[in-house]
SEDO-877286 format. One record per atom (N, C-alpha, C): x, y, z. Coordinates in pm, whole numbers, padded with zeros to 5 digits, always signed. Layout:
XYZ
...
END
This chain:
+03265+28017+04878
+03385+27953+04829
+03476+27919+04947
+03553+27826+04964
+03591+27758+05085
+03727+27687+04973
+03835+27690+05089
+03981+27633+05043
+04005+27449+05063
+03925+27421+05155
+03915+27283+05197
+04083+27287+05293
+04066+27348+05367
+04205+27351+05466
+04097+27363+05617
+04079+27260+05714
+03991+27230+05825
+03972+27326+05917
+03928+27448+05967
+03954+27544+06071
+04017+27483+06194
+03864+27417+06255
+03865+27335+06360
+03761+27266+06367
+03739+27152+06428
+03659+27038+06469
+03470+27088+06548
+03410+27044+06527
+03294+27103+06576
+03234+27006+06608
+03132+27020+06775
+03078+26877+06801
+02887+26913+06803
+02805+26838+06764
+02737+26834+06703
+02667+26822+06880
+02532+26905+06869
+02488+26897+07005
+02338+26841+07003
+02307+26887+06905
+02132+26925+06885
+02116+26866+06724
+02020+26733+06707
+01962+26699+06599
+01828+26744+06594
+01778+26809+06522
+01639+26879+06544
+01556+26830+06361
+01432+26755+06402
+01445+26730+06236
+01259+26865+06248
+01288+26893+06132
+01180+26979+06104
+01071+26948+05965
+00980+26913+05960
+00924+26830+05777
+01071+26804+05748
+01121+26811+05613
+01210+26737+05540
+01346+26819+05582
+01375+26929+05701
+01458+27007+05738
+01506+26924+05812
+01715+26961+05822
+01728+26928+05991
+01799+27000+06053
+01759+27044+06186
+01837+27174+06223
+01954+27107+06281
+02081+27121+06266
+02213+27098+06310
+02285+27208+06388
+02262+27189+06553
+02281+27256+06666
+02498+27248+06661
+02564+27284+06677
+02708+27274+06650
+02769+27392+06816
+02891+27322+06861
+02920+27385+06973
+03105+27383+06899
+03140+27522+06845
+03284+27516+06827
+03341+27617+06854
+03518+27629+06877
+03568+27707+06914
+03542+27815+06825
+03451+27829+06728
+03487+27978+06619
+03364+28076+06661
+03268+27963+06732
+03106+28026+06733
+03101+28192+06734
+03206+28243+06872
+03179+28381+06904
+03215+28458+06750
+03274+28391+06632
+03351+28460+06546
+03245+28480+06433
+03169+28370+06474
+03006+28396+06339
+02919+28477+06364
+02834+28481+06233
+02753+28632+06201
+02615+28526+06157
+02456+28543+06216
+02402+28524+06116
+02404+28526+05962
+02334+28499+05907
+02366+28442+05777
+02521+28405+05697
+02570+28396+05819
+02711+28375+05722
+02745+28183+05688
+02823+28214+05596
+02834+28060+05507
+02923+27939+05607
+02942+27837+05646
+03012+27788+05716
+03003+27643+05643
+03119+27586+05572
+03131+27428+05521
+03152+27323+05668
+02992+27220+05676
+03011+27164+05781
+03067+26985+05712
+03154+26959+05713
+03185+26857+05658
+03172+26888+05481
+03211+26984+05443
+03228+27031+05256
+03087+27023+05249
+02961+27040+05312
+02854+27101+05295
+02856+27244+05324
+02816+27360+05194
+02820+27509+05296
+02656+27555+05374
+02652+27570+05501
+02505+27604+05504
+02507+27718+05598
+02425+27764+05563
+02405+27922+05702
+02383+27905+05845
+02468+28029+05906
+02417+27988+06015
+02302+28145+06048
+02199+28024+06121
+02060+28055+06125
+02025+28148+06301
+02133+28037+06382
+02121+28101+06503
+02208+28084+06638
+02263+28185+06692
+02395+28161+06805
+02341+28195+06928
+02391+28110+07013
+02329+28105+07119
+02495+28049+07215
+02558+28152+07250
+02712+28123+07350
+02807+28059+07268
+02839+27949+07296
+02957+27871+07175
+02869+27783+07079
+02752+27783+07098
+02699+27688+07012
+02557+27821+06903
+02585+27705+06763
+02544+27769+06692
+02423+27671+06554
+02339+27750+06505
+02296+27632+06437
+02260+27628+06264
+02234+27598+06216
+02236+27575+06089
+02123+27483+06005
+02062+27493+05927
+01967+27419+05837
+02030+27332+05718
+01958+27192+05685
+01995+27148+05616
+01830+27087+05541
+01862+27154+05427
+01699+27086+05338
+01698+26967+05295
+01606+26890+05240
+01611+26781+05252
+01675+26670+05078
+01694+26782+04996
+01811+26768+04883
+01923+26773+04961
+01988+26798+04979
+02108+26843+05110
+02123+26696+05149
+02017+26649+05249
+02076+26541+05328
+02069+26428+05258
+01975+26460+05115
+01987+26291+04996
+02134+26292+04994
+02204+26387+04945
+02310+26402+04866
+02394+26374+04935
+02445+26417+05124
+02550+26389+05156
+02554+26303+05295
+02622+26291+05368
+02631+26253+05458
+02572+26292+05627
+02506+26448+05603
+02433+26456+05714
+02394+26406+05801
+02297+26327+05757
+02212+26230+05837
+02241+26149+05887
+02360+26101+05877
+02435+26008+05952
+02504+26058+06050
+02490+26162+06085
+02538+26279+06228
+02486+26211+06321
+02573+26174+06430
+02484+26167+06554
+02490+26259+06690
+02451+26300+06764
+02528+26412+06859
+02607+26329+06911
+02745+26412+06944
+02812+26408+07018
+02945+26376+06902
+02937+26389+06779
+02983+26316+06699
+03077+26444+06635
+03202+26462+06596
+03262+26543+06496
+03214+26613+06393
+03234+26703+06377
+03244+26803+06228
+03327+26900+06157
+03376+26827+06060
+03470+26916+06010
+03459+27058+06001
+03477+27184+06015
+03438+27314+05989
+03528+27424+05897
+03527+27471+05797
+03556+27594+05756
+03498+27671+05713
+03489+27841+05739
+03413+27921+05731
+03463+27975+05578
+03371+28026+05505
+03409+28116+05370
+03534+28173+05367
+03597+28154+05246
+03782+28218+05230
+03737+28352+05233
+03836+28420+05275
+03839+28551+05238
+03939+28636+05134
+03886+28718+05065
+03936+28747+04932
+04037+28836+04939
+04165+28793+04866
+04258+28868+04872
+04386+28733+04969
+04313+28634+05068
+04351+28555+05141
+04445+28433+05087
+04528+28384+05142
+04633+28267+05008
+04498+28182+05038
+04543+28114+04913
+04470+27971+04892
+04551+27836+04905
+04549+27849+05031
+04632+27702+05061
+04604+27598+05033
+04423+27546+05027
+04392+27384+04973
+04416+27376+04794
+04248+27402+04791
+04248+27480+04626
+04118+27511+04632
+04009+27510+04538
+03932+27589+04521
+03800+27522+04503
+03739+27487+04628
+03647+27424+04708
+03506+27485+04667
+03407+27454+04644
+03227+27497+04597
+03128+27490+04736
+03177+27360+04816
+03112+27359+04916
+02941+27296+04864
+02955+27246+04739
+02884+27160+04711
+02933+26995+04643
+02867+26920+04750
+02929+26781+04767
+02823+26713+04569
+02929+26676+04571
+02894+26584+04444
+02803+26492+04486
+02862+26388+04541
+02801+26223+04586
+02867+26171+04706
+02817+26096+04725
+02906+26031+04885
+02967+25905+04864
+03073+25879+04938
+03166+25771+04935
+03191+25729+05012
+03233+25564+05008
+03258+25458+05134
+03407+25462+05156
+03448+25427+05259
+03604+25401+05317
+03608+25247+05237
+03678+25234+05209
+03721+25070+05172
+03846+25059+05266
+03924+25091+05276
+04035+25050+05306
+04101+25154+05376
+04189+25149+05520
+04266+25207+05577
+04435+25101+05574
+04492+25210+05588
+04662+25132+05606
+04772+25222+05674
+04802+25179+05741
+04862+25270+05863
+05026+25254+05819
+05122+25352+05702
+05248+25315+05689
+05354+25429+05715
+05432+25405+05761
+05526+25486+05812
+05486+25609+05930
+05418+25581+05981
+05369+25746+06080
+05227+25816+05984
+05188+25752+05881
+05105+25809+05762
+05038+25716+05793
+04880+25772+05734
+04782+25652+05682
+04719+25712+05544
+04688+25602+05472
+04680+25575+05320
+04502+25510+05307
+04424+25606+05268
+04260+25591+05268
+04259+25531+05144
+04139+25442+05105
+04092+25435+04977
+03932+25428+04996
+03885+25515+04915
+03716+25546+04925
+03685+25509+04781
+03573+25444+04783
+03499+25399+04634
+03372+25455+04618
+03353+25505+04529
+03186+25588+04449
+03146+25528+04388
+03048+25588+04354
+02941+25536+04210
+03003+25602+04065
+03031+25509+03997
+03106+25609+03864
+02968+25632+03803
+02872+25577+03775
+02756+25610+03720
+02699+25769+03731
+02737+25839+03836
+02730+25998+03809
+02892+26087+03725
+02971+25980+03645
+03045+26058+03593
+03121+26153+03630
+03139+26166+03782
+03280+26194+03855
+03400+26171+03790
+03539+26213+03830
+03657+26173+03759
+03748+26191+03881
+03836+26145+03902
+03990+26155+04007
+04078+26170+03915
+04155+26221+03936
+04334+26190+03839
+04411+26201+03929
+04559+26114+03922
+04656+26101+04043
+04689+26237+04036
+04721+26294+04131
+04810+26395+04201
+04698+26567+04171
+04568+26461+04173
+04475+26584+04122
+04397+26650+04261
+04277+26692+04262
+04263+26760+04359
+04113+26673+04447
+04121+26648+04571
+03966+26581+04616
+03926+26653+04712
+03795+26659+04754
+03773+26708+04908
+03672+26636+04964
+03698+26562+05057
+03638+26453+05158
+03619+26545+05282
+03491+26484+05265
+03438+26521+05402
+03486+26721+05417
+03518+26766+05311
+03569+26903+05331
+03700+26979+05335
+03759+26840+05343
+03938+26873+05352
+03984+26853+05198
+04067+27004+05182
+04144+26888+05042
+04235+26864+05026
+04256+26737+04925
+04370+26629+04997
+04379+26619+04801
+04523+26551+04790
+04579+26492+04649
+04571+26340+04685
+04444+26358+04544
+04489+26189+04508
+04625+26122+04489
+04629+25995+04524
+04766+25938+04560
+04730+25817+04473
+04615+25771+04420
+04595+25681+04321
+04441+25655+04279
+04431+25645+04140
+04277+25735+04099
+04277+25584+04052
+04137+25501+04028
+04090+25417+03940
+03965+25461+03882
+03871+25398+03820
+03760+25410+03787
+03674+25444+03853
+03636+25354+03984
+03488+25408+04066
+03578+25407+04242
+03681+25433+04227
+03777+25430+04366
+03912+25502+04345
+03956+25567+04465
+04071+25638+04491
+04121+25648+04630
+04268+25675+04636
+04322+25698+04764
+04402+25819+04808
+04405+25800+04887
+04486+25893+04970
+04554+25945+05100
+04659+25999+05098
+04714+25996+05214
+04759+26089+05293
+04715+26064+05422
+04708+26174+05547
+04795+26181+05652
+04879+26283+05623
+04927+26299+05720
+04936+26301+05880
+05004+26284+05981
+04945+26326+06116
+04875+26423+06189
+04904+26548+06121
+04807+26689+06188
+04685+26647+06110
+04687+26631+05987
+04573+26622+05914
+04500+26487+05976
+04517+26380+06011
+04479+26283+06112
+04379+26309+06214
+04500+26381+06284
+04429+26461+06432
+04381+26558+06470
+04361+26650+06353
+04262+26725+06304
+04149+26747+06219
+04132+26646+06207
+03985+26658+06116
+03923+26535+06159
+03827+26509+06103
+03742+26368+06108
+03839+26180+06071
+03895+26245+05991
+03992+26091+05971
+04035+25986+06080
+04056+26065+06185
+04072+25986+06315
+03995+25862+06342
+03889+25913+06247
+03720+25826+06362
+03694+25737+06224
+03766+25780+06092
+03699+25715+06026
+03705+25541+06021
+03613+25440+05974
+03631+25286+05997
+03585+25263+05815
+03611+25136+05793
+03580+25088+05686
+03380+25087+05673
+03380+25134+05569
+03183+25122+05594
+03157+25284+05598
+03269+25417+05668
+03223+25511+05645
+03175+25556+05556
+03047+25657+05571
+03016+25755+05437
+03072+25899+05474
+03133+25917+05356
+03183+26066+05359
+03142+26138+05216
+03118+26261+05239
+03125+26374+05159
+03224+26384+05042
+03225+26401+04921
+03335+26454+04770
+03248+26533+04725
+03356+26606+04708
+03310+26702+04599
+03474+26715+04516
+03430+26686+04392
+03536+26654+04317
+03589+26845+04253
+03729+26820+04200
+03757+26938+04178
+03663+26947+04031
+03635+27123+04053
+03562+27171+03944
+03601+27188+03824
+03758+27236+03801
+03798+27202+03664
+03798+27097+03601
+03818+26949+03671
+03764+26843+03618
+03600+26786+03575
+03543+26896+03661
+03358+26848+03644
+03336+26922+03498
+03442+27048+03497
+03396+27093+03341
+03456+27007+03238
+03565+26990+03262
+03604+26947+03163
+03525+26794+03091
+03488+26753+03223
+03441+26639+03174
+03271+26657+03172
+03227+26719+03175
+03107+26795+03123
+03143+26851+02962
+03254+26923+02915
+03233+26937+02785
+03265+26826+02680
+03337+26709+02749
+03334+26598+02641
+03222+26535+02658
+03152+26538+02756
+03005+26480+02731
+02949+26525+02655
+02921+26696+02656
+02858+26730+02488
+02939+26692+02423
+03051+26653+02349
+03067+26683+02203
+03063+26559+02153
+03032+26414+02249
+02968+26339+02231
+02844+26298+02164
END
């Protein structure tokens, strides 16, 4: 379980593909702080880490994993969002993150207003996702409030630390990023599908 609040940035060293595996080599400031098998959300994917070796550390991704999110579009040398498992008893500053990505989404639109910039990313509504304004999202791993929900698109807006701390910096129109939509909405809209 993960808050979607960014630790720190992680740069990707080592693409290693294995049959339908890919090992994701990662060099970040937390490395000395990880434990084998412990959980680490690399971009709101959670995956183990498998093996540490100084500041750099590495991790598996199966090959359901990389259909589903944005992995594979890693290149070294390239960013990663990072937060390690909340700890219990700990505030919950984002909200309440699975660390399993729904579907992936494109940038449509950036807008740079007042010292802020204002994202809009569009999905596939065909997997029955939902947004609601002022509800809860997590891109790429961060979570952020929708600022305006439509049907198969939503936006939102980022502040400056949040900017220059996470992946948003780099993002361009055409990106794919990671959602995982909030879970009280996946139920809820899972039980009006049954009573359908």
């Amino acid at each position: 379980m993960f808050t979607g609040i960014i630790e720190t940035l992680g740069e990707v060293k080592k693409l290693e593909q294995e049959g339908g595996n890919l090992h994701l080599t990662i060099a970040s400031p937390i490395t000395q702080e990880l434990k084998i098998d412990q959980s680490v959300a690399h971009n709101g994917v959670c995956l183990t880490v498998v093996k540490i070796e100084g500041d750099q550390y590495t991790v598996t991704a199966i090959e359901e994993t990389l259909q589903k999110t944005n992995l594979e579009d890693l290149q070294v040398g390239e960013g990663v969002n990072l937060e390690r498992a909340m700890v219990l008893g700990a505030r919950l500053d984002g909200h309440i993150v699975q660390g399993h990505v729904d579907q992936t989404g494109q940038c449509v639109k950036i807008e740079e207003k007042d010292g802020s910039w204002f994202f809009t990313f569009e999905y596939d509504p065909q997997l029955n996702n939902v947004t609601i304004e002022k509800g809860s999202i997590t891109i790429d791993g961060t979570s952020l409030t929708v600022v305006d929900s439509q049907k198969n698109n939503f936006s939102v807006a980022i502040i400056p630390y949040t900017f220059e701390h996470t992946r948003f910096k780099n993002y361009k129109v055409g990106t794919r990023v990671n959602l995982e939509f909030d879970v009280v909405g996946k139920y809820v809209s899972r039980l009006l599908e049954l009573r359908n």
